[in-house]
C-alpha positions as CSV (number, residue, x, y, z in Angstrom):
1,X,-47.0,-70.8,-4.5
2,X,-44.7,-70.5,-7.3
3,X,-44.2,-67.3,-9.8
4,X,-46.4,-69.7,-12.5
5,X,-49.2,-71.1,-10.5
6,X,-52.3,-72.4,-12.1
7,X,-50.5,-71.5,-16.1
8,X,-50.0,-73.9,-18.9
9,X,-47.0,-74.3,-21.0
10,X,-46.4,-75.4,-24.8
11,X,-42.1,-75.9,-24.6
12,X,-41.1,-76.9,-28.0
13,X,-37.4,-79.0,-28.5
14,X,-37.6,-80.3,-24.6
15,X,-35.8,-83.4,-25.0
16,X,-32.2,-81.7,-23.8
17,X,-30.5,-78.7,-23.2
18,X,-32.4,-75.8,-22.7
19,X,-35.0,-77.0,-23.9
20,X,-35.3,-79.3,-21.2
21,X,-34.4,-76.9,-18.7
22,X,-37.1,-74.5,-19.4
23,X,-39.5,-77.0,-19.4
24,X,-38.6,-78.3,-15.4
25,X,-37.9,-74.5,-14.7
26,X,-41.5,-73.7,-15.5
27,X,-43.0,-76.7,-13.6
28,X,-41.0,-75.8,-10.7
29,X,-42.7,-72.4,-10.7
30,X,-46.4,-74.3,-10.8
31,X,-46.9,-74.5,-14.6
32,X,-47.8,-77.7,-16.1
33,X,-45.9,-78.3,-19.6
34,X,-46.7,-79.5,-22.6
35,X,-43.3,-80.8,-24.2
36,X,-42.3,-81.9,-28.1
37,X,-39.2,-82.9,-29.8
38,X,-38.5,-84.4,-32.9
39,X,-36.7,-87.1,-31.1
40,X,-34.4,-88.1,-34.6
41,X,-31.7,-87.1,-36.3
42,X,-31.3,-85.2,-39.2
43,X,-28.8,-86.3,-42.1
44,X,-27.7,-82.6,-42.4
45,X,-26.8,-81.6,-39.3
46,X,-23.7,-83.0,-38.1
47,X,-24.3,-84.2,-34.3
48,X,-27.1,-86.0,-32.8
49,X,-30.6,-85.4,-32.1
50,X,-32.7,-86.4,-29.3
51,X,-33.9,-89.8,-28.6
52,X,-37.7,-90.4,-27.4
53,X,-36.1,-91.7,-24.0
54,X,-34.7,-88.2,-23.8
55,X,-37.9,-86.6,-23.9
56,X,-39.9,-89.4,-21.5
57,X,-36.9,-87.8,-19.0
58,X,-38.0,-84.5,-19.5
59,X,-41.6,-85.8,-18.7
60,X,-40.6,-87.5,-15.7
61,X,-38.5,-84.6,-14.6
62,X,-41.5,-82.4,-14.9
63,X,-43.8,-85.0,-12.8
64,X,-41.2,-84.6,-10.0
65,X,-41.8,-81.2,-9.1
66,X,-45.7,-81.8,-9.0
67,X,-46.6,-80.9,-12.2
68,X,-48.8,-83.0,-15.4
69,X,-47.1,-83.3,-18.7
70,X,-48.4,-84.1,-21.6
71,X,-45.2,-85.8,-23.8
72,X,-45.3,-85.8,-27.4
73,X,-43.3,-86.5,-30.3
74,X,-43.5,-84.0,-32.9
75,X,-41.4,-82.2,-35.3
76,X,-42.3,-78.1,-35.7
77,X,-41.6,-77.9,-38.9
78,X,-45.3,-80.2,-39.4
79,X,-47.5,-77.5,-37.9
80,X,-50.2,-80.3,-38.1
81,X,-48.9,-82.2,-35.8
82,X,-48.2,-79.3,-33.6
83,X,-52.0,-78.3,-33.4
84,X,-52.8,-81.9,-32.9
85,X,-50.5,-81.8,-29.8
86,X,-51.5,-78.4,-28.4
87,X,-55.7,-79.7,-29.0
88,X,-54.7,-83.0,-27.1
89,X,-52.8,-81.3,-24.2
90,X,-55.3,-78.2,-23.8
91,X,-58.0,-81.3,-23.7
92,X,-55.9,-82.5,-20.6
93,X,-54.3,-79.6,-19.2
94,X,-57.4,-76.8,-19.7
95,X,-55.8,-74.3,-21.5
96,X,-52.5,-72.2,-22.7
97,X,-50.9,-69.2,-21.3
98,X,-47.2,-69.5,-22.4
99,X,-45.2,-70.9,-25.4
100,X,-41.5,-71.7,-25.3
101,X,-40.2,-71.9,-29.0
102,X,-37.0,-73.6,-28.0
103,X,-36.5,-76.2,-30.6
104,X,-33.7,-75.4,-33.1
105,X,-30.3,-77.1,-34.9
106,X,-26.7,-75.8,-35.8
107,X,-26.3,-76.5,-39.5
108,X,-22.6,-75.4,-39.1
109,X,-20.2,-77.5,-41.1
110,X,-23.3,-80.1,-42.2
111,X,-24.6,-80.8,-45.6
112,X,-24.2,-78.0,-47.5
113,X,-27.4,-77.0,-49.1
114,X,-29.3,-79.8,-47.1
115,X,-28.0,-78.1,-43.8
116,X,-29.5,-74.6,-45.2
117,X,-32.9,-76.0,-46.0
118,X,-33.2,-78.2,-42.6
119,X,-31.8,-74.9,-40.5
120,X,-34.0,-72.7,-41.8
121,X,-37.2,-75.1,-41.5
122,X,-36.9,-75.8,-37.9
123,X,-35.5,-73.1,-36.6
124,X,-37.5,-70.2,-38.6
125,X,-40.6,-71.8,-40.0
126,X,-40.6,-74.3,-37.1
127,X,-40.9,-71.1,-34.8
128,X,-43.4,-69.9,-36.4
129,X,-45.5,-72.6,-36.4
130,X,-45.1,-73.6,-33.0
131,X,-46.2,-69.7,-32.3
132,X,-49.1,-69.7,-35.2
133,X,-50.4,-72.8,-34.0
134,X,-50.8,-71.9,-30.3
135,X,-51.9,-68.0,-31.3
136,X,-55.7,-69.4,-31.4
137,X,-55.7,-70.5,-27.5
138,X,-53.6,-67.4,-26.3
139,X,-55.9,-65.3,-24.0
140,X,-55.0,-61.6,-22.4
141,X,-51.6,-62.2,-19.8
142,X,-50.4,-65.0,-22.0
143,X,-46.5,-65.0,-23.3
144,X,-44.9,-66.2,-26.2
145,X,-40.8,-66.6,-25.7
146,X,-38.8,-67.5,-28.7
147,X,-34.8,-68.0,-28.6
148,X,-32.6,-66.4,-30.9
149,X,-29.2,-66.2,-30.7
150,X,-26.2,-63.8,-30.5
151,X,-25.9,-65.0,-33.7
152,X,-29.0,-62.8,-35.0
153,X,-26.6,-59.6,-34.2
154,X,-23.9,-60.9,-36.3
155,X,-22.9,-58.2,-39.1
156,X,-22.7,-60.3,-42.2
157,X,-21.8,-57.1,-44.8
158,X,-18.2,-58.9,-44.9
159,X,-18.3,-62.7,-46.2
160,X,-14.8,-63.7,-47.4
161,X,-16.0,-67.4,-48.4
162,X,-19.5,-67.1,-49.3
163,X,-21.2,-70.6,-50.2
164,X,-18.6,-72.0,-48.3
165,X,-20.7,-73.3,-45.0
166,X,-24.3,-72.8,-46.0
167,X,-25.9,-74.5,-42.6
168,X,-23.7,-71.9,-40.8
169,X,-24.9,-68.8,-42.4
170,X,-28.6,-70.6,-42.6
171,X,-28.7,-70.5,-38.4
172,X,-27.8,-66.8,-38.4
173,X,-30.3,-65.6,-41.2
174,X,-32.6,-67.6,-39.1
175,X,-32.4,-66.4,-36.1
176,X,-32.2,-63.0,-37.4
177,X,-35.6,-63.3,-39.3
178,X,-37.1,-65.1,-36.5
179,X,-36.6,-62.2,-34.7
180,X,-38.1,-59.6,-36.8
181,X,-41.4,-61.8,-36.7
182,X,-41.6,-62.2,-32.8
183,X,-41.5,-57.8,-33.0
184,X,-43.8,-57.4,-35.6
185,X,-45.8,-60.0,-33.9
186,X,-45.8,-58.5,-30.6
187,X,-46.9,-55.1,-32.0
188,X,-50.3,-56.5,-33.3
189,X,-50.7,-58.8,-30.1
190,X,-50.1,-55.6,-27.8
191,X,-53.8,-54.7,-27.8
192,X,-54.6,-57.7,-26.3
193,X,-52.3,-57.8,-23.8
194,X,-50.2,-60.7,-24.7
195,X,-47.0,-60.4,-24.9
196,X,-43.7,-61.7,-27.1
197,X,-40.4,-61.6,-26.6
198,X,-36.5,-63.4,-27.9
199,X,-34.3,-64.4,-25.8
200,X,-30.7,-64.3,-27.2
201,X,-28.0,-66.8,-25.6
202,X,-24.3,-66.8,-26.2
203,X,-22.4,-70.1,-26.6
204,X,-24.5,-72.2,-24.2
205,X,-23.5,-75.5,-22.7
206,X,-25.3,-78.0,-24.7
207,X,-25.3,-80.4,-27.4
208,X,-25.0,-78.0,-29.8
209,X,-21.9,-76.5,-28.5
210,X,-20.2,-79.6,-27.2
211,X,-19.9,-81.5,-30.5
212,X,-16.8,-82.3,-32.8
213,X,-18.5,-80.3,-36.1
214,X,-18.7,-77.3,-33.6
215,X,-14.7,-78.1,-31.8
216,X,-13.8,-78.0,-36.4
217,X,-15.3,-74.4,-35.9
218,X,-13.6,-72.7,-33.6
219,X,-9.9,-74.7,-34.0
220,X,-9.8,-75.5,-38.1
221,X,-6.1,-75.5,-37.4
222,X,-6.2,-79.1,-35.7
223,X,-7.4,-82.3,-37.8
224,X,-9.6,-83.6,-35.2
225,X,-9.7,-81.3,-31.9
226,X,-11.9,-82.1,-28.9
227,X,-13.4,-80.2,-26.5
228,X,-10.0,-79.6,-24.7
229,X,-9.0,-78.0,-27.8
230,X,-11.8,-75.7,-28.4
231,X,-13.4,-74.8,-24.9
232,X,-9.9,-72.2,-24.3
233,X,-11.3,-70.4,-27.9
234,X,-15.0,-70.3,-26.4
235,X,-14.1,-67.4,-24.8
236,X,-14.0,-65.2,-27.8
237,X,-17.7,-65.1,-28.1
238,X,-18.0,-63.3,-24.6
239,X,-17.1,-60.2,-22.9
240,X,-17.0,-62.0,-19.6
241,X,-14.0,-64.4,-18.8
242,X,-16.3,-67.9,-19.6
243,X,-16.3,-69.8,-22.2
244,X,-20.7,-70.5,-22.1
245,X,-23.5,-70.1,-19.9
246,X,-25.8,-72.6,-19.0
247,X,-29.5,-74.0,-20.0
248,X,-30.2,-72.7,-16.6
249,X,-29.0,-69.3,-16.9
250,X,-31.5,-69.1,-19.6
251,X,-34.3,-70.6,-17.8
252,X,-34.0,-68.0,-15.5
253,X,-34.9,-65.5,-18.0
254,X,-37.8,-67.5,-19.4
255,X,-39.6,-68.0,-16.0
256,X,-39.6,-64.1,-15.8
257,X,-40.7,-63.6,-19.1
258,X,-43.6,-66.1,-18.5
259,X,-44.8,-64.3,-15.3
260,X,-46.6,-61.5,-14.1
261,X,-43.6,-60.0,-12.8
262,X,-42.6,-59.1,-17.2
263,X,-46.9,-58.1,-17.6
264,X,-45.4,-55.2,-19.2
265,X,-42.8,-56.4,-21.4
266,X,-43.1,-57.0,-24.9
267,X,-41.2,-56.7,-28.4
268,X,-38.0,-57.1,-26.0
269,X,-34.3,-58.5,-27.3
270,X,-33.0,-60.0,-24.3
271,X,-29.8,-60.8,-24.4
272,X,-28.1,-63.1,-22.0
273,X,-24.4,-63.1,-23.7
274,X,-21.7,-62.5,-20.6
275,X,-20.8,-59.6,-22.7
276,X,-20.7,-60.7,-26.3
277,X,-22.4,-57.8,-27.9
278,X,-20.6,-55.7,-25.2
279,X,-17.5,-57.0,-26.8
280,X,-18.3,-56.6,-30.4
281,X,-20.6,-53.7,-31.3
282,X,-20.5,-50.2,-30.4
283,X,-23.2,-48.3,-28.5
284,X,-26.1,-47.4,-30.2
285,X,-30.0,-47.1,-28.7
C-alpha cells in the first residue's frame, strides 16, 4: 500500500512542471487527484502557458499508476469555478483530504503593471481560493501544501530601480504574503487537526525557469542569451554547486507533507533551496 492510500487530492496548476509532478507523485502513493490548470496564456507574462493537451497528459499519467482523475480546466483566480470543480470531483472521487496550491506565473520582465496585477491574482489570490474553496470539505488529518518560493525570503529594504520590473517584484510580494496566510491559517486550523504548510523551491527546472524573459534576467549583458548563456549564472541562487532542482525533488516533499508520516506538522517553511538561504542570510531562529 502506498504512503496515500484511500486519500483524495485537489493539485491546482497540474498541466506541467511541478505541478504535474505532484499530481503523479501523489497517485503513485494511492491518492486519487483532482487536477486544474488554466490551460492559456496570459498577455503579461512573457513565456507560455499550458495547453489543455498538457493537462489531459497529466490525467493520463495519473490513470497509469492506478489512480481516477478528475481533469478540469479552470483558472484559480475564479474561485467559482474552483468550487464547481472540487463539488464535481468530491461527487466522483468521495471526498478531500489534501490540497496542492501549485498553480503560479513569473511576471518577471512582462507587462509592466499588467504583469503585477496578473502575478499577484494567480499566485496570491489564486492561492487563496484554491485553499478557501476546499476549507469546507477538509476533515481532521487533512493537509493543505502551498508553494512559495525562495523568493518570499528576499530582503527587499534596498531597491535601486524601483518601478522598473513590476511582474518581478509582484512574484516576490506574492509569495511572501501567501505565506503569512498559510501560518495564520494553520494556527486557526490546528484545533482541528488539519494541517498547513509552504513549500519554498529554489530555481527549479521548469517552464518558468527555462524561458528567454528568465535567460534576459540573469545575463542582461547579452542581447538575446539562451539557456547556454544563463544555466552557468543559475548557480548564484544556490549554496550547493547546481544550477536548479527538479519538479521531483519537490514532489518528494509534498507526498510527506500529505501523509501521516508529517500528522504533526503544521505552520512549517520548508525550504528545498540546495543552500540558497544558507548562502545568503545569516543565522537566526
Amino acid at each position: 500500500m502506498g504512503r496515500l492510500e484511500g486519500k483524495v487530492a485537489f493539485v491546482t496548476g497540474a498541466g506541467r512542471g511541478q505541478g504535474r509532478s505532484h499530481a503523479v507523485r501523489l497517485a503513485e502513493e494511492g491518492a486519487d487527484v483532482i487536477v486544474v490548470d488554466i490551460c492559456q496564456d496570459l498577455d503579461s507574462i512573457a513565456y507560455p502557458m499550458s495547453a489543455r493537451e498538457d493537462l489531459d497528459e497529466t490525467g493520463l499519467l495519473i490513470e497509469k499508476t492506478g489512480r481516477k482523475a478528475v481533469v478540469e480546466q479552470a483558472d484559480v483566480r475564479d474561485v467559482g469555478r474552483l468550487r464547481e470543480v472540487l463539488a464535481k470531483g468530491i461527487e466522483e472521487l468521495g471526498h478531500l483530504d489534501i490540497v496542492v496550491a501549485q498553480a503560479g506565473v513569473a511576471g518577471i520582465k512582462g507587462k509592466a503593471w499588467e504583469a503585477w496585477v496578473d502575478v499577484i491574482d494567480v499566485n496570491l489570490i489564486g492561492t487563496i481560493n484554491a485553499i478557501q474553496a476546499s476549507l469546507p470539505h477538509l476533515q481532521e488529518g487533512a493537509s493543505i501544501i502551498a508553494t512559495g518560493s525562495t523568493a518570499a525570503l528576499m530582503d527587499l529594504a534596498k531597491n535601486d530601480n524601483p518601478g522598473e520590473d513590476p511582474g518581478g517584484t509582484a512574484y516576490i510580494t506574492s509569495k511572501r504574503l501567501l505565506s503569512q496566510y498559510t501560518y495564520e491559517l494553520a494556527t486557526h486550523l490546528a484545533p482541528r487537526r488539519i494541517r498547513a504548510n509552504v513549500i519554498h523551491p529554489t530555481n527549479v527546472n521548469t517552464t518558468m525557469l527555462q524561458n528567454s524573459a528568465m535567460y534576459r534576467t540573469f545575463r542582461p549583458d547579452l542581447e538575446d542569451p539562451q539557456r547556454e548563456d544563463a544555466e552557468p549564472i543559475f548557480h548564484v541562487q544556490q549554496a550547493m554547486p547546481v544550477p536548479y532542482v527538479e519538479p521531483s525533488d519537490i514532489s518528494d516533499t509534498v507526498v510527506y507533507l500529505a501523509s501521516d508520516e508529517s500528522r504533526f506538522v503544521t505552520g512549517g517553511q520548508f525550504r528545498i533551496d540546495a543552500g540558497g538561504y544558507l548562502k545568503w542570510y545569516d543565522y537566526h531562529i
